[in-house]
C-alpha positions in Angstrom: 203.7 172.3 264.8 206.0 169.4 266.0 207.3 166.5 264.2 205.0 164.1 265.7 201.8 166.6 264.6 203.4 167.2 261.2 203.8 163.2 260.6 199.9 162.5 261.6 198.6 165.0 259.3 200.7 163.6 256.4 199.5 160.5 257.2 195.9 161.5 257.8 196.0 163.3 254.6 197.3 160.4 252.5 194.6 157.9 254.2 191.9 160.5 252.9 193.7 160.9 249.7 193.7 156.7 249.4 190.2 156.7 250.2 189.0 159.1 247.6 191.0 157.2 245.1 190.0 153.9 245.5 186.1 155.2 245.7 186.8 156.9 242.0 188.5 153.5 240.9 185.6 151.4 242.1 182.7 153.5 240.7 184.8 153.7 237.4 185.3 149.7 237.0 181.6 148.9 238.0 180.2 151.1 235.3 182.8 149.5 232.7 181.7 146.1 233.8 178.2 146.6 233.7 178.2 147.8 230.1 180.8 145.1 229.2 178.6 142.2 231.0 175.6 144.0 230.4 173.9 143.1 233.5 172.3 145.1 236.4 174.1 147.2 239.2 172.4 144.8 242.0 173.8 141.7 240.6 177.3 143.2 240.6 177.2 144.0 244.4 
């Protein structure tokens, strides 16, 4: 594997890693919100 290859995969690895996190964080803060406000999933989206 050469530099180059190595550096994509890092960085294609990360982006997926980023990705995954943000999707946790997001599903995680709409169901606090939606008990906090206590309103429905639609009118949060």
């Amino acid at each position: 594997m050469t530099s180059k290859q190595a550096w994509n995969l890092g960085l294609a690895s990360l982006a997926s890693y980023m990705m995954t996190l943000d999707s946790l964080v997001v599903t995680t803060t709409l169901h606090s919100i939606r008990q906090d406000l206590t309103v429905s999933i639609e009118s949060l989206e």
